[in-house]
C-alpha positions as CSV (number, residue, x, y, z in Angstrom):
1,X,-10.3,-14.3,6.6
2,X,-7.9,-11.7,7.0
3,X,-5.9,-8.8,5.7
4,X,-4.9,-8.9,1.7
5,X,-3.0,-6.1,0.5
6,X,-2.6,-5.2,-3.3
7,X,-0.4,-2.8,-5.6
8,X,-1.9,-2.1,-9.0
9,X,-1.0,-0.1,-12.0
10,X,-3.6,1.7,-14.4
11,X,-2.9,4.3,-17.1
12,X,-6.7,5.8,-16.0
13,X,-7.0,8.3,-12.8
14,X,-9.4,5.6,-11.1
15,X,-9.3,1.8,-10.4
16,X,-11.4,0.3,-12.8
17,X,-11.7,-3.1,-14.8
18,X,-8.7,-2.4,-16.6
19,X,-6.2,-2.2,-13.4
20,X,-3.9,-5.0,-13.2
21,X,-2.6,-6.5,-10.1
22,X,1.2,-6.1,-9.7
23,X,1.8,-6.8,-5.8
24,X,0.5,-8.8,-3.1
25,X,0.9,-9.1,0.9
26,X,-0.7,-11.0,3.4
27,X,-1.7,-9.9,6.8
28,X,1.4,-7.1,6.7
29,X,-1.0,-4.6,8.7
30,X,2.0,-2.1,9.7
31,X,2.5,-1.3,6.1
32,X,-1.4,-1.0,5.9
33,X,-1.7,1.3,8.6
34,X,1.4,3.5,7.0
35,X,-1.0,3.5,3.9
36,X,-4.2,4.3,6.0
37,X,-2.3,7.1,7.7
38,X,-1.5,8.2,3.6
39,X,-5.0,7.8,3.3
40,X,-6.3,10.1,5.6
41,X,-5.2,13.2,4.3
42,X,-6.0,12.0,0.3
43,X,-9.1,10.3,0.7
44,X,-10.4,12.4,3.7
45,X,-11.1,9.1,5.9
46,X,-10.3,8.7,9.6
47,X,-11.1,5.3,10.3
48,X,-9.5,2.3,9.5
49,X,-12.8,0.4,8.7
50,X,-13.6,2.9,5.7
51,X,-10.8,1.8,4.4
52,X,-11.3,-1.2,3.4
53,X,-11.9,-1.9,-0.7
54,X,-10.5,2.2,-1.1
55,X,-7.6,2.5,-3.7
56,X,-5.4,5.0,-3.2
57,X,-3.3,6.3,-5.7
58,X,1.3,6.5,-5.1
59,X,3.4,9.3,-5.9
60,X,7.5,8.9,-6.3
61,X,7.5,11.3,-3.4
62,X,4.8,8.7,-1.4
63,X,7.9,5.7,-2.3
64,X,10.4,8.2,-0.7
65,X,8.9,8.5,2.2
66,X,7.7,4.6,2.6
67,X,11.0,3.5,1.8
68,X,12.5,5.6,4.6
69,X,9.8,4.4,6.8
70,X,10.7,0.6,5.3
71,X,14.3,1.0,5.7
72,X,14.3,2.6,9.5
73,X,11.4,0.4,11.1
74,X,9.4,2.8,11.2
75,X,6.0,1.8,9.7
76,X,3.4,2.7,12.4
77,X,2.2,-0.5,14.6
78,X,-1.1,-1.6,13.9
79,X,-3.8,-3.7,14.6
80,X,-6.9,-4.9,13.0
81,X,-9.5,-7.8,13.6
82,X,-7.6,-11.1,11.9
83,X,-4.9,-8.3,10.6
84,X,-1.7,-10.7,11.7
85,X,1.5,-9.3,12.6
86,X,3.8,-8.4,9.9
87,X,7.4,-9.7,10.0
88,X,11.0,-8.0,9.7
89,X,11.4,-10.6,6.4
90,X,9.0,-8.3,4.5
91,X,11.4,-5.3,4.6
92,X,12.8,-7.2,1.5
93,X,9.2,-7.6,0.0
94,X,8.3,-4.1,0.4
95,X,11.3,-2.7,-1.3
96,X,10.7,-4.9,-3.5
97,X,7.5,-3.3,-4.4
98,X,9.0,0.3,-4.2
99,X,11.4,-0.4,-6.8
100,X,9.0,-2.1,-9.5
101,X,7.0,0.8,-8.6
102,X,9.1,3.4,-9.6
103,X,9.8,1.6,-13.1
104,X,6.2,1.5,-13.6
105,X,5.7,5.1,-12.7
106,X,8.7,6.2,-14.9
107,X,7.2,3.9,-18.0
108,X,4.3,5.9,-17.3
109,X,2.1,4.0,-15.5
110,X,-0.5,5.5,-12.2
111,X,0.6,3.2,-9.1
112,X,-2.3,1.8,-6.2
113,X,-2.6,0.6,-2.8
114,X,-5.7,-1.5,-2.0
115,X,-7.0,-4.1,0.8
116,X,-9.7,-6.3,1.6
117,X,-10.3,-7.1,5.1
């Protein structure tokens, strides 16, 4: 049990069975709630528990702004039933992922956040 975090890529507007998985993260719930907090204003949800199993789709200007947040420690705190703690060794990981995100979305490819909790 806990928090698993994935990055996909589709050509399509929605998640469907042709997604493919291009990132994973374990129990990292700061970057979760910095994505939850993107959430809110795309997807029109205010609580974290509705969350849960909701793709939402990246724009180059959503990498910006996470790698600024990435790069300055400041990805919101947050807490979640068996969500872990995330770790200052992921800051490598998630830029990581912002990078190979970019190249996706410059080869064309529609960028995703999704969890499971």
């Amino acid at each position: 049990m806990g928090l698993d975090m994935y990055a996909g890529k589709t050509r399509k507007s929605t998640v469907d069975e042709t997604a493919v998985p291009i990132f994973y993260w374990r129990k990292h719930p700061d970057l979760h709630g910095w994505m939850f907090d993107l959430a809110k204003s795309r997807l029109g949800i205010n609580e974290m528990r509705c969350f849960n199993k909701r793709p939402v789709f990246l724009t180059g200007g959503d990498l910006d702004r996470l790698e600024e947040a990435v790069r300055n420690g400041r990805l919101p705190k947050t807490e979640g039933y068996f969500f872990g703690e995330s770790r200052l060794e992921e800051i490598d990981h998630d830029l990581a992922f912002i990078a190979g995100a970019r190249h996706l979305m410059r080869d064309g490819w529609n960028v995703f956040y999704d969890s499971w909790f």
